[in-house]
C-alpha positions in Angstrom: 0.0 0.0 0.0 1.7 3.5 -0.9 1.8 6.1 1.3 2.2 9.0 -1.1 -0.9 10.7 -2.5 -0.3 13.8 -4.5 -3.5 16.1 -3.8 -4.0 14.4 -0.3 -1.0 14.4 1.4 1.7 15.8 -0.4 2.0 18.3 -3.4 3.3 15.7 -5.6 5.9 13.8 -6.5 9.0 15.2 -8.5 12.3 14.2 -10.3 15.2 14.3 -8.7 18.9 14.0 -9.7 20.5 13.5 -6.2 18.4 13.6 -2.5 19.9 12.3 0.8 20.8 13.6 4.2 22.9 15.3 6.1 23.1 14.1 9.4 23.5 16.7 12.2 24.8 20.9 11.5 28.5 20.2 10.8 27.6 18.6 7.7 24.9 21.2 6.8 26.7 23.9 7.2 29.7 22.9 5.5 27.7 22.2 2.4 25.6 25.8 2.4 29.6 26.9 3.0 30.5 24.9 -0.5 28.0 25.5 -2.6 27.1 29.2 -1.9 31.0 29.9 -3.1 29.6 28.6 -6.3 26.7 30.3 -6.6 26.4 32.0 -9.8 23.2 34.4 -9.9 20.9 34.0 -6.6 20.7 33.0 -3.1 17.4 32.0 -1.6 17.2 31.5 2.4 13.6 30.7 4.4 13.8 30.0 7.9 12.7 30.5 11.3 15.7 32.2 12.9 19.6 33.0 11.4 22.0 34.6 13.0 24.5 36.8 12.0 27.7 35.4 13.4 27.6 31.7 13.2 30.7 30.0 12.0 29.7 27.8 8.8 32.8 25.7 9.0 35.0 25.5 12.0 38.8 24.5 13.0 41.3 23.7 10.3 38.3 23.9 7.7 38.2 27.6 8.7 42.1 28.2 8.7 42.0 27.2 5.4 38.9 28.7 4.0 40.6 31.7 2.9 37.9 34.4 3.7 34.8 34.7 6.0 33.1 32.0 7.2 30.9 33.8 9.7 27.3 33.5 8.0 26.5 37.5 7.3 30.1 38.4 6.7 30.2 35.2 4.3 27.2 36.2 2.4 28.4 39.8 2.2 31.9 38.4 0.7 30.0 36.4 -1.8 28.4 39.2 -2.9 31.3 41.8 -2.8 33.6 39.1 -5.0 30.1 38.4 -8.0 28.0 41.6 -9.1 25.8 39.4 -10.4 24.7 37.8 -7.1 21.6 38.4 -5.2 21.1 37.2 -2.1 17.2 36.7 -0.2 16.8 35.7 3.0 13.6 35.7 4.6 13.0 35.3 7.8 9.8 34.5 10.2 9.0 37.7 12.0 9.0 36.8 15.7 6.8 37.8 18.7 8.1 39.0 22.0 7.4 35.7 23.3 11.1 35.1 21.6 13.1 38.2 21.8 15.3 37.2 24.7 16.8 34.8 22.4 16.9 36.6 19.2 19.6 38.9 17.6 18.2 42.1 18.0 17.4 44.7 15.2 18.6 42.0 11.9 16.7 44.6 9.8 19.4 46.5 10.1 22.1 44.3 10.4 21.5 42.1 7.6 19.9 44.9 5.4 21.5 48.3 6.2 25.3 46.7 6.7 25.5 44.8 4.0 26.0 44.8 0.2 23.0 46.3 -1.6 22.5 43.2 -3.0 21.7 41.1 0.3 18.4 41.4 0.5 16.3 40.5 4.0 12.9 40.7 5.0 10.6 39.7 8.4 7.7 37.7 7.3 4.8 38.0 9.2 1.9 36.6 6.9 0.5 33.9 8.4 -2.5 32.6 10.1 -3.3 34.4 13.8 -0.5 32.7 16.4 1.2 30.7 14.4 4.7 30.9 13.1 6.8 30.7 9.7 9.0 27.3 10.6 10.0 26.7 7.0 13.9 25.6 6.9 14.8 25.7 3.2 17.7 27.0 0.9 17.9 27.5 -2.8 21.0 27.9 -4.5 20.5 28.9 -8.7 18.1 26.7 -9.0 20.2 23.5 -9.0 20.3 22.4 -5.4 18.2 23.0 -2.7 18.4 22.0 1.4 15.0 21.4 3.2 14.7 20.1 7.2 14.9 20.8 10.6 17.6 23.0 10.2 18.2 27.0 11.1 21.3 29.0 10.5 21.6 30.2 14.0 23.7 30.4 17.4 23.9 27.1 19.9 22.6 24.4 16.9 26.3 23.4 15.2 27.7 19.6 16.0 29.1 17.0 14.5 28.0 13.5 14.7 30.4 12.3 18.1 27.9 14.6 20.0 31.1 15.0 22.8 30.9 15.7 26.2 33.3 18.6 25.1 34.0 20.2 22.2 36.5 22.9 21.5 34.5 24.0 18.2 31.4 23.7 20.0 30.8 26.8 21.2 28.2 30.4 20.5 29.3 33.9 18.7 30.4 34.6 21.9 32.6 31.4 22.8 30.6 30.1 25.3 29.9 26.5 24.6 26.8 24.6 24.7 25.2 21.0 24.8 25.2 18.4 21.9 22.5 18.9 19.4 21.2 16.5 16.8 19.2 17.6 13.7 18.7 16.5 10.3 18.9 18.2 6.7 18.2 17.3 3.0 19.4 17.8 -0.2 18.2 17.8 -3.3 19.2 18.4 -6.9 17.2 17.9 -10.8 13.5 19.2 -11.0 11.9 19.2 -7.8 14.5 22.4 -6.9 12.1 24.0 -9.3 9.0 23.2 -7.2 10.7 24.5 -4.3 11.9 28.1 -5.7 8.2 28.4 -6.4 7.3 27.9 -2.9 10.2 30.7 -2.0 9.4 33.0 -4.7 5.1 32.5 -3.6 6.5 33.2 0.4 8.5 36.2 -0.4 5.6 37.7 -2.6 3.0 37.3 0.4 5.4 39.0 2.3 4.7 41.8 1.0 7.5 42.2 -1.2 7.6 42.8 -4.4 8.0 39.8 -7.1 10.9 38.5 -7.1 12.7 38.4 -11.0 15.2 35.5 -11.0 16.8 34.8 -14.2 16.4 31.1 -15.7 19.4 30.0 -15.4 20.6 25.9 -16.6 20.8 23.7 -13.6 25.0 23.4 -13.0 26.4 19.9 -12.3 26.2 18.9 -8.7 29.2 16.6 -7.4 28.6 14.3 -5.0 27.8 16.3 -1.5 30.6 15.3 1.1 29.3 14.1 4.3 25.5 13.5 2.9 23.7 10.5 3.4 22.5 10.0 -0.7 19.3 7.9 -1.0 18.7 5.7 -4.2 15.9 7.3 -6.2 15.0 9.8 -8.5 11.8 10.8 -6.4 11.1 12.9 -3.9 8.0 14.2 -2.3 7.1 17.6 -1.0 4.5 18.2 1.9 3.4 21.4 3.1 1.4 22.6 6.3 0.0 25.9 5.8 -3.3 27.4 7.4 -6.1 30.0 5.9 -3.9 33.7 6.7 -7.4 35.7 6.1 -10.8 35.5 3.8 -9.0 37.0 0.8 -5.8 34.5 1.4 -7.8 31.1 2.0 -5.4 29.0 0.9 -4.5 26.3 3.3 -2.7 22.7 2.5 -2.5 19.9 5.2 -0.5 17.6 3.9 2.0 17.0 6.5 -0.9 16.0 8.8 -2.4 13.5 6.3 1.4 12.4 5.5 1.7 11.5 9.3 -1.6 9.7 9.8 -1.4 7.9 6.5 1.8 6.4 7.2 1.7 5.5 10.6 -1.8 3.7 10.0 0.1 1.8 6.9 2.7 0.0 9.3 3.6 -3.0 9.6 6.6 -3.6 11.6 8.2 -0.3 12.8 7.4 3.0 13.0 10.6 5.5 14.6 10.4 9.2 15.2 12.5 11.5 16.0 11.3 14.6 17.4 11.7 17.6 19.5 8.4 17.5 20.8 4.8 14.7 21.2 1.8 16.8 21.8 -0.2 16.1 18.0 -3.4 14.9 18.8 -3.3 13.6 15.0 -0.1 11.6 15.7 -1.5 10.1 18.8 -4.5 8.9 17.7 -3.3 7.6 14.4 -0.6 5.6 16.8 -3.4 4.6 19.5 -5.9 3.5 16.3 -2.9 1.4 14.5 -2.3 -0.6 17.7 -5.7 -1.0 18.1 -6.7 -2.5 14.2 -7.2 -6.5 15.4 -6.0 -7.5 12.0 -2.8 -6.3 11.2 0.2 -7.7 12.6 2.1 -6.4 16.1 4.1 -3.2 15.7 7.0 -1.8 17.8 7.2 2.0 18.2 10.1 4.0 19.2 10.3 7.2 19.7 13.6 9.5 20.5 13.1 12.7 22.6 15.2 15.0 23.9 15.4 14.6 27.8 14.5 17.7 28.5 13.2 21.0 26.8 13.6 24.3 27.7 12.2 25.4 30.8 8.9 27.5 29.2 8.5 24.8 26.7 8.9 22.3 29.3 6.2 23.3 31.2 3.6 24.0 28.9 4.1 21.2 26.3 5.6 18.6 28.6 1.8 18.3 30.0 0.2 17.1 27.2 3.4 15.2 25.4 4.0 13.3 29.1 -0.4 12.1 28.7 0.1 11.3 25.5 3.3 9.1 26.0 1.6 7.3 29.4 -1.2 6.6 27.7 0.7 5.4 24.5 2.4 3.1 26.6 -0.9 1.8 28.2 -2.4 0.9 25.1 0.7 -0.7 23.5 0.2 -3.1 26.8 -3.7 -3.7 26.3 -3.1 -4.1 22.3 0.0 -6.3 22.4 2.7 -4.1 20.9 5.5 -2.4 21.8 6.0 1.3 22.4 9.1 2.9 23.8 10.5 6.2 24.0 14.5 7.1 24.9 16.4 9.7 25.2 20.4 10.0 24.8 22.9 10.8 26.8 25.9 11.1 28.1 27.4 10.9 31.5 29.5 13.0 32.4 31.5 13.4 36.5 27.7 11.0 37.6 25.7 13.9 35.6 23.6 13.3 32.6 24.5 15.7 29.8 21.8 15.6 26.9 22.1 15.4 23.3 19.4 18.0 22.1 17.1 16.4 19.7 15.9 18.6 17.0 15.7 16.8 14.2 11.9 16.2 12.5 11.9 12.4 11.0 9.7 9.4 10.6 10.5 6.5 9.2 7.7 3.2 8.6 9.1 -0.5 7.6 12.2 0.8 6.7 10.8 1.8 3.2 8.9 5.4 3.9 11.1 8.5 5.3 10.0 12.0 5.7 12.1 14.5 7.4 11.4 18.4 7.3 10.5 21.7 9.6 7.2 19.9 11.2 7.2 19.2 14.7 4.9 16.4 16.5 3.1 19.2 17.6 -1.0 20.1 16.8 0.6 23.6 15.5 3.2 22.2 13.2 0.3 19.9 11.9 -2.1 22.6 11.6 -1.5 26.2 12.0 2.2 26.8 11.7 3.7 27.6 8.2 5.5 23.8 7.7 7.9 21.9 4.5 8.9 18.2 4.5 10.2 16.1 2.0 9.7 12.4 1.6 10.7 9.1 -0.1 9.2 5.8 -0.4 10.6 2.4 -1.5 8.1 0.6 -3.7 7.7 -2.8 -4.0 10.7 -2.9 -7.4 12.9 -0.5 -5.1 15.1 -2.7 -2.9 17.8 -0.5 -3.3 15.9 2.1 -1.6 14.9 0.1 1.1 18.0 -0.9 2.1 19.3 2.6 1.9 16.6 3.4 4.5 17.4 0.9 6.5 20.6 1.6 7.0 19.6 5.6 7.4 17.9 4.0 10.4 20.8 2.1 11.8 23.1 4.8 11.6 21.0 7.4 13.3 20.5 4.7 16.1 24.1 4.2 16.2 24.9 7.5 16.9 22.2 7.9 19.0 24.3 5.4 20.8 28.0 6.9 21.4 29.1 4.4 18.4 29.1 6.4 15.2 32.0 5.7 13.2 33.1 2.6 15.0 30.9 -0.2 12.4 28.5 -0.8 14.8 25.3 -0.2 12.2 24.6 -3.8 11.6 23.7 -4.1 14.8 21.1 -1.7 14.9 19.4 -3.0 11.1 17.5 -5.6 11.9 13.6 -4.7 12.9 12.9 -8.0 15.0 13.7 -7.0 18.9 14.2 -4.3 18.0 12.9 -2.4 21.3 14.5 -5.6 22.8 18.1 -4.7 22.1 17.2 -0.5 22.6 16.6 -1.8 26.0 19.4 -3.5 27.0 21.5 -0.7 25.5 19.4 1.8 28.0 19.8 -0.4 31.3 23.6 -0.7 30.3 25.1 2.3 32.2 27.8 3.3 29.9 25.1 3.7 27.0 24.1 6.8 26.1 21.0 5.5 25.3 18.4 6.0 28.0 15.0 5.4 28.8 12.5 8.6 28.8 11.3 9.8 32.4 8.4 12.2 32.3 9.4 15.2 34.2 8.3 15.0 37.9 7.1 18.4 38.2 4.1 17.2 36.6 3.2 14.6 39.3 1.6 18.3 41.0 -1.7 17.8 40.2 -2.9 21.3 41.1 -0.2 22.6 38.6 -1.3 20.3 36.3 -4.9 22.0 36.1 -3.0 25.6 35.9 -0.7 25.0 33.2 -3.3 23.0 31.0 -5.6 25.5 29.9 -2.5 27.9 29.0 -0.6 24.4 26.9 -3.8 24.5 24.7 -2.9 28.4 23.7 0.6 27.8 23.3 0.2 24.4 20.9 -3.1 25.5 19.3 -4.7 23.1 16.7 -5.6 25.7 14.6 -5.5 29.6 13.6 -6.6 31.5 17.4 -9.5 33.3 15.9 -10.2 31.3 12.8 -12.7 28.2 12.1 -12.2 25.2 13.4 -10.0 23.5 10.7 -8.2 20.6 12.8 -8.3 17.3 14.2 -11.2 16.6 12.5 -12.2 13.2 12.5 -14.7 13.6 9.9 -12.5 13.0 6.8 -11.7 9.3 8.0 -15.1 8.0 8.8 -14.5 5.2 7.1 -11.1 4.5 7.1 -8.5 2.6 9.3 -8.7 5.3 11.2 -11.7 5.8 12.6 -12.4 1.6 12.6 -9.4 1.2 14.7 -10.5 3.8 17.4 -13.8 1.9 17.4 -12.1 -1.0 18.0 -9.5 0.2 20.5 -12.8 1.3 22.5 -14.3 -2.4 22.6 -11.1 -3.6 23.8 -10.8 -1.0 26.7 -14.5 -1.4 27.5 -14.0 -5.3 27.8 -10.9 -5.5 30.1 
């Protein structure tokens, strides 16, 4: 059964030359670094946040880079050295809520310091409360990155995740925990679907139309340090939510994407996420384990241990329900659920690695990795891009490539990147089985999930709850209701396994 369904949950399929990963920000960054020297006419950038001072590659990389490697100064060199460059970078104009860990006035910095030809702009044109979280990057036309991935302060690392790092440190040298994160890349036609997207955002800005020249796609050599995938396809999935009555677009394809391919598993489904609050997710996981006639299922999610101390409070509510009661019905139903963390230990202290990173992967033959949290907003409200690839049944290749994505990422997850220990990671059966023993063994850095005990406190429990709702709203604050609707699935897996999950809880 294939998950993709252009119109339904993803705006189609495309060509593509090369697509893969890259795993973690040192790799990222190092290929924006490489390829932006080449570019030849234009620079596209969309994201959430940038900064003006991060170092794009670090250590003996930068002694020998020969010029700036500090993102704006970079940029500004690039266009200083081509007078033919442009250079767009458009960035999601944020609230208050955020300005305690922004760089302040980038209007000026980025527009007003730099060549004439850098070009940046705050974006605030989306639905009530929610936020631009697109993570994309166009270079001429002929490559393009998509993920999880910002151009900003405290997100760089390399796939060790050390205890200490020398290069891991802030604009300001302070250094910071390990941080994980995924990227893609992508070269051939589907770049050309995604400069639309840019050239459509930068328009609704309120800017005016962008003129890019048509340029012939140049050659792209192989991209060091990416993870390339098999397959000349790739799928693009957007979230974005009605902005007003004379802007009703809206696409919910991310959402569908989710539910569609979780409810199509039949051995494995692994996520990697900064966050579990999606009512969609969750039920789509509670109504697969609950479908009597497909086979059993392990699920295993990878959270970070912690989240910031805001965020922790008012979306660690609802992800640490979700996750008990996850873990309830994977009991009731027969399957197995589990949820880890990693870690170091460092002087009898844990020391996190952060995970950022936006993935799900099903049987080892669907991936989808982008900006989209497992959060109601990022499935429903907030301005979201994923990408996706799916082996078919004539596709082994693919498959296996997936597979092995898997591995790795577990692997590191692990402490053991690097040191050939992906084949022991591959195989689905046990699966949880073997994460297990990995988490009770002391010198892993693999580690089982605890909820946070601050939300044993009942009575803060009823405080916080009503305020979680505002800050991961299922859809626009003063708009319709547009979200976690059921109504669509009536009659599909969906709604017959929820129907069925309720006869099994009514009859224990």
């Amino acid at each position: 059964m294939s998950v993709l369904k252009p119109g339904t949950n993803c705006l189609g399929i495309f060509a593509a030359q090369q697509t893969g990963l890259l795993i973690d920000a040192s790799d990222y960054y190092r290929a924006f670094y490489q390829q932006a020297l080449t570019a030849r006419r234009y620079i596209l950038m969309a994201g959430w946040q940038f900064d003006s001072e991060v170092a794009l590659v670090r250590g003996g990389e930068a002694e020998q880079a020969g010029g700036e490697v500090l993102l704006l100064n970079f940029l500004d060199q690039l266009c200083a050295s081509n007078p033919d460059l442009e250079i767009y970078i458009l960035a999601w104009d944020f609230s208050a809520f955020f300005a305690l860990e922004r760089e302040w006035f980038q209007d000026v910095l980025f527009d007003w310091t730099t060549n004439d030809r850098l070009h940046f702009r705050f974006d605030n044109q989306h639905a009530a409360g929610a936020t631009h979280h697109q993570k994309f990057v166009i270079i001429d036309g002929s490559i393009a990155f998509v993920g999880g991935m910002d151009i900003c302060a405290s997100r760089w690392d390399d796939r060790r995740h050390l205890n200490e790092n020398p290069l891991r440190v802030d604009d300001s040298g302070k250094p910071y925990g390990s941080y994980h994160d995924i990227q893609s890349y992508h070269t051939g036609p589907v770049v050309r679907e995604l400069l639309a997207l840019f050239v459509e955002r930068w328009t609704d800005s309120g800017a005016d139309p962008l003129k890019l020249p048509v340029l012939e796609p140049a050659q792209v050599p192989e991209i060091p340090g990416g993870v390339p995938l098999p397959t000349s396809r790739v799928a693009v999935s957007r979230t974005l939510a009605r902005v007003s009555e004379t802007r009703p677009k809206q696409a919910f394809e991310i959402r569908n994407l989710f539910v569609d391919a979780i409810l199509s598993a039949e051995r494995l489904i692994y996520l990697e996420n900064q966050y579990f609050s999606s009512q969609a997710i969750y039920w789509s996981l509670v109504s697969r384990m609950a479908l009597p006639d497909r086979g059993r299922i392990q699920i295993v999610l990878m959270l970070p241990d912690r989240l910031p101390l805001t965020e922790q409070l008012f979306l660690g509510l609802p992800q640490m329900k979700m996750l008990s009661s996850l873990a309830q019905v994977a009991v009731k139903t027969g399957h197995e659920f589990a949820v880890y963390c990693t870690a170091c230990v460092d002087g009898g202290q844990r020391k996190l690695t952060f995970i950022h990173s936006k993935l799900l992967l099903v049987d080892d033959r669907f991936l989808s990795v982008g900006s989209a949290n497992a959060t109601n907003r990022s499935m429903g409200l907030d301005t979201e891009l994923n990408v996706s690839w799916e082996a078919g049944p004539g596709e082994p290749e693919l498959g296996r490539a997936l597979q092995a994505v898997r591995a790795s990422l577990l692997a590191e997850h692990a402490g053991l990147f690097g040191q050939g220990a992906e084949e022991r990671f591959a195989p689905v059966e046990n699966l949880v089985q073997h994460l297990n023993e990995l988490a009770d063994d002391p010198l892993s850095r693999i580690c089982r999930y605890l909820a946070d005990p601050t939300h044993e406190n009942v009575e803060l429990l009823k405080t916080l709850e009503p305020i979680a709702r505002l800050i991961d709203p299922q859809q626009p604050v003063d708009g319709e209701y547009i979200f976690e609707s059921l109504t669509n699935y009536e009659t599909s897996s969906f709604a017959k396994g929820i129907r069925r999950l309720s006869q099994i809880l009514i009859s224990l």
